[in-house]
C-alpha positions in Angstrom: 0.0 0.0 0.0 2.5 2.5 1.0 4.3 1.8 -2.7 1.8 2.5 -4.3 0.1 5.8 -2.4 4.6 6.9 -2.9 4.1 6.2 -6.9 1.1 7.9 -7.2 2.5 11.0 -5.4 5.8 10.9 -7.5 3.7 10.5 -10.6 1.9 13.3 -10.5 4.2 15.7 -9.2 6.2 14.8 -11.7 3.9 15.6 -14.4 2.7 18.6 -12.7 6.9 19.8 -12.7 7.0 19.1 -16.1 3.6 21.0 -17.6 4.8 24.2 -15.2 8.2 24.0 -17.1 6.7 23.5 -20.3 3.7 26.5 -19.6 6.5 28.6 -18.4 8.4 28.1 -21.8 5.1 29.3 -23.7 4.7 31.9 -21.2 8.5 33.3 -21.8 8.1 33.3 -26.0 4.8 35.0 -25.8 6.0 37.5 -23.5 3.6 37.0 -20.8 3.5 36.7 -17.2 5.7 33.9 -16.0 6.0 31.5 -13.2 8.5 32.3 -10.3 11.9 30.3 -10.5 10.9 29.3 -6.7 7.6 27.6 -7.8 9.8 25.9 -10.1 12.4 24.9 -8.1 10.4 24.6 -5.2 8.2 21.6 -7.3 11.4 19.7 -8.4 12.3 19.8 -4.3 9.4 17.9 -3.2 9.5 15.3 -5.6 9.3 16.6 -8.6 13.0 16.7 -10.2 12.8 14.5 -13.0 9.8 16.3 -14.8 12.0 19.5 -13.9 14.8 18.1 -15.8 12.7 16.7 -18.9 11.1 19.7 -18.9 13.9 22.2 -18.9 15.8 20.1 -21.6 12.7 18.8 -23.8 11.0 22.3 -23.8 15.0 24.1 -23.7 13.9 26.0 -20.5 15.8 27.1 -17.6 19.0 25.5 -19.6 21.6 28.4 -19.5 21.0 29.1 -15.2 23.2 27.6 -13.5 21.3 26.6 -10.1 19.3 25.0 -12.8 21.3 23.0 -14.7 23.1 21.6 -11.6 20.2 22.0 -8.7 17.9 20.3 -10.4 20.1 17.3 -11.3 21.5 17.7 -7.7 17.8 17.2 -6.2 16.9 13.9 -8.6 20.0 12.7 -7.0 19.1 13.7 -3.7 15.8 11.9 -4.4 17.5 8.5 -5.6 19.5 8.5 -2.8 16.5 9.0 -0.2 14.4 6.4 -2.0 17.2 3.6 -1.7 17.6 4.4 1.8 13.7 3.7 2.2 14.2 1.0 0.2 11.6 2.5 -2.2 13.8 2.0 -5.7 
């Protein structure tokens, strides 16, 4: 039970990372109001860093900042290393 209550959570704040990324993207060509880096970041910290880091690099967003391009990465790796000690992956 408690595997599957973890994937759904990691699921779907995955997908919500990586549609913010993505809406972001749209948001930045268009020239419109944009999501706060924090709410970015903030949503790869709880879970939600490998959605962060297919959407900066599928949608080419967030590529060129460096607390980016090595936070994000940092956090998924964070994450792995949690989940083994839980004994989760």
């Amino acid at each position: 039970m408690t595997l599957k209550i973890f994937l759904t959570y990691y699921v779907a704040v995955n997908t919500i990372t990586f549609i913010t990324f993505c809406t972001d993207k749209k948001r930045a060509i268009k020239k419109q109001w944009r999501i706060p880096e924090k709410t970015l970041l903030g949503l790869s910290l709880i879970g939600g860093a490998a959605g962060g880091l297919i959407g900066m690099y599928g949608c080419h967003h967030k590529t060129r900042k460096w607390y980016f391009s090595l936070g994000i990465p940092a956090m998924l790796a964070l994450h792995c290393i949690v989940l083994r000690y839980l004994k989760l992956l």
